[in-house]
C-alpha positions in Angstrom: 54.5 209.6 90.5 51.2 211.1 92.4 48.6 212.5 90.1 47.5 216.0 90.9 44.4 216.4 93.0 41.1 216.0 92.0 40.7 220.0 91.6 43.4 220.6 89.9 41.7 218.8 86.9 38.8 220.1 86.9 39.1 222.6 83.0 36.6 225.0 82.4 34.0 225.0 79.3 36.3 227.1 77.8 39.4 224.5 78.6 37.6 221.4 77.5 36.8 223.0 73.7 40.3 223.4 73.3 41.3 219.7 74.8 44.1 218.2 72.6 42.9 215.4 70.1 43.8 211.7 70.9 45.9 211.8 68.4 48.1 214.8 69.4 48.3 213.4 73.3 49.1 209.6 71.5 52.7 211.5 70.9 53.6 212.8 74.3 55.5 211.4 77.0 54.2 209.3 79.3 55.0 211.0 82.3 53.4 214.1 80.9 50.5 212.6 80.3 50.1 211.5 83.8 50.9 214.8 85.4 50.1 217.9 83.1 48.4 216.5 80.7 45.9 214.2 82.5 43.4 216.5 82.7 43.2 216.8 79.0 43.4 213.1 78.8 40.5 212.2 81.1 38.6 215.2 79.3 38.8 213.7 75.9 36.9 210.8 77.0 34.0 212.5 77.1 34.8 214.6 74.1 35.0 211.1 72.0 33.1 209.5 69.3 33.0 205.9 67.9 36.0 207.1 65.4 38.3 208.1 68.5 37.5 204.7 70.3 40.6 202.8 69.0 43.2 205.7 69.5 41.9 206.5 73.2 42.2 202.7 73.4 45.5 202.8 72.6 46.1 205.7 75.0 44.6 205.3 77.7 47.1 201.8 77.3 49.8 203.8 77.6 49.3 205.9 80.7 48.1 203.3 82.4 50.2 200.6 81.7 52.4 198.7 84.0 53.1 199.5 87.8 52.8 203.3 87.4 49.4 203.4 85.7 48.0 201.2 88.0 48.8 203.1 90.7 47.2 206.3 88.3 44.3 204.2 87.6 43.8 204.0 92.3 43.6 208.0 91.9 40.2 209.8 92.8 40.6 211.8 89.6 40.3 208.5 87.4 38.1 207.0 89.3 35.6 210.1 89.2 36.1 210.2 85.2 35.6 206.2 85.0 32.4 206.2 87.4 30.8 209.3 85.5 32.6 209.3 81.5 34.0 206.5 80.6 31.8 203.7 82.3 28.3 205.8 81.0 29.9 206.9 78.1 27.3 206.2 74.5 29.9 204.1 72.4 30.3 200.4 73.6 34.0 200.3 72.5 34.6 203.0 75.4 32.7 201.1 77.8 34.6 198.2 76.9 38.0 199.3 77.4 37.4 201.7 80.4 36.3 198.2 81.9 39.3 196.1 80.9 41.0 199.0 82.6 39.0 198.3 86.1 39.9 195.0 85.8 43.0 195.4 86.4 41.7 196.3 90.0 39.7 193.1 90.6 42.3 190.8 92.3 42.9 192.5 95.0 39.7 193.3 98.0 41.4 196.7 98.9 40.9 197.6 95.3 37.8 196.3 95.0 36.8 198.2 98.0 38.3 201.6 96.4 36.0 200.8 93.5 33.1 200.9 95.3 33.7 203.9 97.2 34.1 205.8 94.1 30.8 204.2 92.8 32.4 202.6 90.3 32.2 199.1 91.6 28.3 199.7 91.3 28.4 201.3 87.8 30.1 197.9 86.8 27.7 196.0 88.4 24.8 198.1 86.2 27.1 197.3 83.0 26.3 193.5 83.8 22.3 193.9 82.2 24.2 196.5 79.4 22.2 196.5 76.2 25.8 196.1 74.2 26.5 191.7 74.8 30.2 192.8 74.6 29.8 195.1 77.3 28.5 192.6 79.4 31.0 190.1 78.7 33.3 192.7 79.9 31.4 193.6 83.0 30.8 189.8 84.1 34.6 189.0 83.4 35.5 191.8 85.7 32.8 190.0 88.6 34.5 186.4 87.7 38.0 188.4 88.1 37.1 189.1 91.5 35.6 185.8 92.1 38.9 184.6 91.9 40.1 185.9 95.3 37.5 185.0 98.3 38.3 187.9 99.6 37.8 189.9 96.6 34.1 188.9 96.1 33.4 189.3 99.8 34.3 193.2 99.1 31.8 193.1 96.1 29.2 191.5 97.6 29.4 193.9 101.2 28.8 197.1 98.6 25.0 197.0 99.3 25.1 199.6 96.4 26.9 197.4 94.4 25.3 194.2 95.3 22.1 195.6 94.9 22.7 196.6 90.8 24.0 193.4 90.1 20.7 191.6 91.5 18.1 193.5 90.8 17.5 191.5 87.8 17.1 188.3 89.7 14.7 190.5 91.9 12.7 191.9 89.7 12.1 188.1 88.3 11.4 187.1 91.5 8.9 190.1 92.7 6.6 188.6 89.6 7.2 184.8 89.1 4.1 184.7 86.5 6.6 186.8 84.3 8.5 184.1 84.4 12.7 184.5 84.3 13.9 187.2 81.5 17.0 187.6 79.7 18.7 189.9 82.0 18.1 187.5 85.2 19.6 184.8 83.1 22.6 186.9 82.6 23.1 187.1 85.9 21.9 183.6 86.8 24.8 182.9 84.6 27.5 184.9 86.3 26.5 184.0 89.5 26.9 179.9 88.5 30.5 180.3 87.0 31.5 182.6 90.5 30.2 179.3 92.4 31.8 176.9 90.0 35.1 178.7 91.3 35.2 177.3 95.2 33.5 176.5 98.1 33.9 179.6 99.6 32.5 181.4 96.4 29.2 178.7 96.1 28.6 179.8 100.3 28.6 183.0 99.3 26.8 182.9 96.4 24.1 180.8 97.9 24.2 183.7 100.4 23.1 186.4 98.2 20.1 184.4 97.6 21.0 184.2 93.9 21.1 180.6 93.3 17.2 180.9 94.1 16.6 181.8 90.6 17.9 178.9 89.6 15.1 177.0 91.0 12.6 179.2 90.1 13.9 178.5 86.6 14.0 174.6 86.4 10.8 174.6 88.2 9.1 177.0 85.8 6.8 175.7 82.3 9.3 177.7 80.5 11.3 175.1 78.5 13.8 176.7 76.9 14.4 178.8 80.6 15.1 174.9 82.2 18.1 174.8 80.0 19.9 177.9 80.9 19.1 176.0 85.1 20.7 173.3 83.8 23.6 175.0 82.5 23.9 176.7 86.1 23.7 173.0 87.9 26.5 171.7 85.8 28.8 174.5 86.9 27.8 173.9 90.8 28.1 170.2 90.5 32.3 171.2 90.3 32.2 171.9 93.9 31.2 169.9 97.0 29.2 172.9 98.2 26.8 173.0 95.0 26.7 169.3 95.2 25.7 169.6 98.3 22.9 172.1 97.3 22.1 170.1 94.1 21.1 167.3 96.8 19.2 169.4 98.9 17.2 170.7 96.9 15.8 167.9 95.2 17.8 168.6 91.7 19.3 165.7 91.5 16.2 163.1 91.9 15.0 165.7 89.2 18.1 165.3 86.9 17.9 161.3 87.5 13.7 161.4 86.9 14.6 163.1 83.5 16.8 161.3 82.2 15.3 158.4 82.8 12.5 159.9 81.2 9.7 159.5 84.0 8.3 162.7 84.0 4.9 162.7 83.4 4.2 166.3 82.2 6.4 169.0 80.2 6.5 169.1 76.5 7.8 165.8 75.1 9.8 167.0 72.4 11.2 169.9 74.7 12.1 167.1 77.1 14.7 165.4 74.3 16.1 168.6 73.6 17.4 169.1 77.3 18.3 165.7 77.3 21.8 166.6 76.1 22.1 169.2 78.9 20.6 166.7 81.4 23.4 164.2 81.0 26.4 166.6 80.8 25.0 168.4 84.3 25.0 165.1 85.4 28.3 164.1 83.8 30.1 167.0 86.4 28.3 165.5 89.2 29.8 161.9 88.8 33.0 163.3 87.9 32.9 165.3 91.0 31.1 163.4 93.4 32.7 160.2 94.0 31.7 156.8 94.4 28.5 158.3 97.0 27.3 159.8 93.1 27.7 156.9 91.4 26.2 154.7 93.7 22.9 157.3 93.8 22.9 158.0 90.1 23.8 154.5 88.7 22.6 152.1 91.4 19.9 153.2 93.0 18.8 156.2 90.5 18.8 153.7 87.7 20.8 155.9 85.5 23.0 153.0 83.8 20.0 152.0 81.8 19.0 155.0 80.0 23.1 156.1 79.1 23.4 152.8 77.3 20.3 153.0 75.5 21.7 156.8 74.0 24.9 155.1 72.9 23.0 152.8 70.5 22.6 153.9 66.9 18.9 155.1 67.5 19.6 156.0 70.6 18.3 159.6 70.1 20.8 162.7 69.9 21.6 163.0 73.4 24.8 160.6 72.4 28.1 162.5 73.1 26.7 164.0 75.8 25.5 160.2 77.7 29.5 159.3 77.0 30.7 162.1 79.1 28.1 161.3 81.7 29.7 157.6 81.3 33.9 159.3 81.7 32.7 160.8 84.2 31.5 157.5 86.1 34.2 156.4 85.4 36.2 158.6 87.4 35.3 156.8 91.3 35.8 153.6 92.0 32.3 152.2 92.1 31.3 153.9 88.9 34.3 152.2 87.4 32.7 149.0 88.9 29.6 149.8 87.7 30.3 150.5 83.9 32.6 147.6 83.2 29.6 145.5 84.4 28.0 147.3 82.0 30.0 146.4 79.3 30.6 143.1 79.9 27.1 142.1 80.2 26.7 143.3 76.6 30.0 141.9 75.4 30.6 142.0 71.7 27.4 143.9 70.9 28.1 146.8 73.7 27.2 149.5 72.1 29.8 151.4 74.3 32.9 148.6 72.1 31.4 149.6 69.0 31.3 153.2 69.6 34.8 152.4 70.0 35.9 151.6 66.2 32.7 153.7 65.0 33.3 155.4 61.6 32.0 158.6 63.4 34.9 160.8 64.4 33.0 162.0 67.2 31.6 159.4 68.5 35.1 157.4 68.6 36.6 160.7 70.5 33.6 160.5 73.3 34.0 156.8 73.6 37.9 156.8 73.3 37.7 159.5 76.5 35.7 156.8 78.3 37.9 153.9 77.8 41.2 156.5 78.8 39.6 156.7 81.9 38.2 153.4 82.6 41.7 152.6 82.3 43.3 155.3 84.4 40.4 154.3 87.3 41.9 150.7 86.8 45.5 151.7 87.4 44.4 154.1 90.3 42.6 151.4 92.1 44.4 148.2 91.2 44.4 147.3 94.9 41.0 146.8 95.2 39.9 143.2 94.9 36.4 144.3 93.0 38.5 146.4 90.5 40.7 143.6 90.0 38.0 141.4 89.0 36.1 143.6 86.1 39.6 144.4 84.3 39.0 141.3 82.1 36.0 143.5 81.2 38.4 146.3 80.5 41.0 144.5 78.5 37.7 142.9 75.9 36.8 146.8 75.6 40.2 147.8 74.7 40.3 144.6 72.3 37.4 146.5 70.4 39.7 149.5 69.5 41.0 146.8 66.8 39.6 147.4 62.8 41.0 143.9 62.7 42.0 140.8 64.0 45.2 140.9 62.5 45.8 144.8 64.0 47.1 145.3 68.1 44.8 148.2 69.8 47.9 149.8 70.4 49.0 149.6 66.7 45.6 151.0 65.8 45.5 153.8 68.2 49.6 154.8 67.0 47.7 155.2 63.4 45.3 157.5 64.7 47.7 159.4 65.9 49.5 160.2 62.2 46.2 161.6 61.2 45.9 165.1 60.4 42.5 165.7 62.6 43.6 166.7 65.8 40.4 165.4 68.1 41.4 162.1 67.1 45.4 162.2 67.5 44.6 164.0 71.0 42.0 161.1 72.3 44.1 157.8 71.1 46.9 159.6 72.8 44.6 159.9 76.2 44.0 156.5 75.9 47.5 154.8 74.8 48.4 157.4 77.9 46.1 155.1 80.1 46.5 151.6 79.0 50.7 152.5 79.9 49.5 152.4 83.4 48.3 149.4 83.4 50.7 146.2 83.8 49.0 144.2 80.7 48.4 147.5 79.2 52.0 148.6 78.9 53.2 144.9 77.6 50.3 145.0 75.0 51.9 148.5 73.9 55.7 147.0 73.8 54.5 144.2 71.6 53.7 147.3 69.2 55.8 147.9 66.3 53.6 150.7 65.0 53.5 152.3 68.4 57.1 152.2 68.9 57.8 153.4 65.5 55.4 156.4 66.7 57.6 157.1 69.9 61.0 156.9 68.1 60.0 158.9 64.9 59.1 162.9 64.2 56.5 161.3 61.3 53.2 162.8 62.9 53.2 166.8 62.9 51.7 166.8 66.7 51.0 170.2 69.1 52.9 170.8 71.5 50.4 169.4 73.9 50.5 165.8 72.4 54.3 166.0 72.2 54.0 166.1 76.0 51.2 163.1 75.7 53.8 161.4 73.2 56.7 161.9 76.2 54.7 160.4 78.7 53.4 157.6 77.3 57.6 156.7 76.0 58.0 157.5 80.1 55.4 155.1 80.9 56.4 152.1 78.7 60.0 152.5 80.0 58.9 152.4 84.4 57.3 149.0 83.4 60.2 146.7 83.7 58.4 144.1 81.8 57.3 146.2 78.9 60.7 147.1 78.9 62.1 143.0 78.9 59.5 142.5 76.1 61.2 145.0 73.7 64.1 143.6 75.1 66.9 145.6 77.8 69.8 145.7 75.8 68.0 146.4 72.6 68.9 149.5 70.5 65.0 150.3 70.7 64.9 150.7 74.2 68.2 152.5 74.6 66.5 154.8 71.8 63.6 155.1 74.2 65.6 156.3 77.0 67.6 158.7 75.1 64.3 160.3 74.3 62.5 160.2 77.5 65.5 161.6 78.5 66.1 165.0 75.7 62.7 165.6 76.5 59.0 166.0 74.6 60.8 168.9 72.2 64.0 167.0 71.3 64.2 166.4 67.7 63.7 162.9 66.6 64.2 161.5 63.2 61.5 161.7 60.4 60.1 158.3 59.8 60.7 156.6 56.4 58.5 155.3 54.1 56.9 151.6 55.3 55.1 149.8 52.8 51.3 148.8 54.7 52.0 144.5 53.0 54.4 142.7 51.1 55.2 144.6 47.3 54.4 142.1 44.5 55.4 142.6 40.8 
């Protein structure tokens, strides 16, 4: 149904101190309300306090919700109201709906390009620097919206109007660089780094807008505390081969690597450890993303190995659980694969890396637990390889570390893990039982597992839905090796067990486990 025109809901003075209360238009129709009664609805906006905000909430839901409102919300009459009530309007709560309401226009450019015709696309764009944090939220959740589509984001970003509001924080930071970077330019520093983090196409035009200059400007600047919001910015282009590539080119990188291997001359020391952290999980994303040409720059040739190993000792400084994602995410190419098991086996078994690995810390054994998972899912991927091949002997004295005991399998010890009631635990030991089952000797270690196959046969664990999945898999796993299969034996009722349940699926209800006593009873 068409609204009425724009003219048509204009009210006189007179009209607008007799508009119906939120309340009253709450009970109408729907269709009324977005015909006759829209006028008085886009009226009481502006006639609202902090006390009306929920019920206006709750209406404006219901004219324009589903198909129908959206098509309402397209209308010049709502888009004049949104642009000049409800998007300027004093009381944040109406701010913040009236923009979860233009979200609902972000996907599409057509829309986007409506939007800024009406001016509203702009208003938005000024919401992004709104005094009100949840405002902003809102505002830079409707940019990230439109992010998502290329095409979307190209619309924002051709709004001169538009693109101007949302940067003219970043340009009044860079019109006086002595002022160094303030809050607001950080905000959209911010925004700007999680649109780039989407795609390439988003980083190019990002990078395009000149926006990503700031970020420069902010790891180059004496402003400590201003390096680490830069920092959090170069982790989220380091997802993409288009912010690698601009990492590289700008000399970030060789900065990132100088700094963590603490060879920079000046800057506040103390400052210096507390990026540290952020140092090593930027350059976590980059190995993750960047292949074996990252890992050969940051762990050959940028001497990074050195300094990660010395964080994972005890007195290592606090930089810790960030230095073992930095190490996963070597882990992830083959030649940082390589690279760490060399690592590991040069300390053998005082590698601080294998005792992380049965540490008493929770969180230290999750971080490390995570690196071993993929160590061992880098192993399967690339069992081809002849250098692989020959550091796996390295991976399988790792995995021997996961034991409290010489009497106690890793796998046996990683199934206990899994019964406890703290879920970062059950979730990592799952990872990394998950990844052993892809290796050959991995997956006959696991069948020689009583505790593990008691875990895959039995409802004794109360486990998320997720780590039912993990539990499916790994059952899945054991069952395609044909020799962890022969070693629990083919005809046995365990594995037919097995195959019933890889079969029902991860949700199929399984029998609680009974009682087992942990030795022999004496009297």
């Amino acid at each position: 149904q068409l609204s009425p025109p724009l003219s048509a809901l204009s009210l006189s003075r007179q009209e607008k101190s007799h508009v119906m209360p939120p309340s009253d238009l709450l009970r109408l129709p729907v269709d009324e309300l977005r015909s006759s009664r829209l006028a008085e609805l886009l009226a009481s906006i502006d006639a609202a306090d902090a006390a009306d905000a929920p019920l206006l909430t709750l209406l404006f839901d219901k004219a324009f919700g589903g198909a129908a409102g959206l098509q309402l919300l397209r209308s010049a009459a709502v888009q004049e109201a949104l642009r000049a009530t409800a998007l300027v309007h004093a009381d944040d709560a109406i701010r913040s709906f009236a923009l979860v309401h233009c979200k609902r226009l972000a996907a599409a450019a057509a829309d986007v390009s409506l939007l800024g015709a009406s001016g509203v696309l702009q208003q938005i764009a000024v919401l992004v620097s709104d005094a009100s944090l949840g405002v902003s939220q809102r505002a830079v959740g409707f940019f990230v919206a439109c992010a998502a589509s290329a095409g979307a984001l190209r619309a924002v970003l051709d709004h001169a109007p538009s693109r101007t509001a949302l940067l003219a924080p970043c340009a009044a930071a860079a019109a006086d660089p002595a002022g160094g970077v303030p809050a607001l330019a950080l905000r959209t520093l911010a925004l700007f780094g999680e649109i780039a983090a989407i795609g390439d196409a988003q980083c190019a035009m990002c990078e395009e807008s000149g926006a990503l200059d700031l970020a420069l400007a902010a790891w180059r600047g004496s402003d400590e505390l201003v390096r680490l919001n830069a920092l959090e910015v170069f982790a989220l282009l380091a997802r993409v081969p288009r912010g690698l590539h601009w990492l590289e080119a700008h000399g970030v990188v060789d900065g990132l690597l100088a700094q963590a291997r603490g060879a920079e001359a000046d800057g506040d020391a103390p400052m210096a450890e507390v990026q540290r952290p952020s140092v090593y999980h930027c350059l976590a994303e980059l190995l993750e993303a960047g292949g074996d040409a990252a890992a050969d720059k940051a762990l050959s040739t940028g001497g990074l190995l050195g300094p990660l190993w010395r964080q994972l000792e005890p007195a290592g400084g606090g930089a810790r659980d960030a230095a073992l994602a930095a190490v996963r995410g070597a882990a992830c190419s083959r030649r940082g694969c390589i690279l760490v098991l060399r690592q590991t086996a040069s300390g053998g078994a005082a590698d601080p890396l294998a005792k992380l690995l049965r540490s008493s810390d929770a969180r230290a054994k999750v971080g490390a637990f995570a690196a071993a998972a993929q160590l061992c899912s880098s192993c399967a991927r690339f069992a081809a390889d002849g250098e692989v091949a020959s550091v796996q002997p390295a991976l399988r004295a790792l995995i021997a570390a996961v034991s409290p005991s010489a009497g106690t399998a890793p796998g046996d010890a990683l199934a206990a893990l899994v019964a406890l009631p703290a879920e970062e635990l059950r979730v990592a030991a799952l990872r990394l039982l998950l990844g052993l089952a892809q290796l050959e000797w991995g997956a006959l270690a696991l069948a020689r597992c009583e505790g593990l196959l008691h875990l895959l046969l039995h409802a004794g664990a109360v486990l998320t839905p997720d780590e039912l999945r993990d539990k499916h898999a790994l059952a899945s796993a054991l069952l395609k090796s044909t020799a962890a299969a022969d070693v629990i034996g083919a005809g046995a009722a365990t594995v037919r067990q097995l195959r019933e349940y890889v079969a029902a699926g991860p949700f199929a209800a399984q029998s609680k486990a009974e009682a087992r006593p942990e030795g022999p009873l004496t009297l």
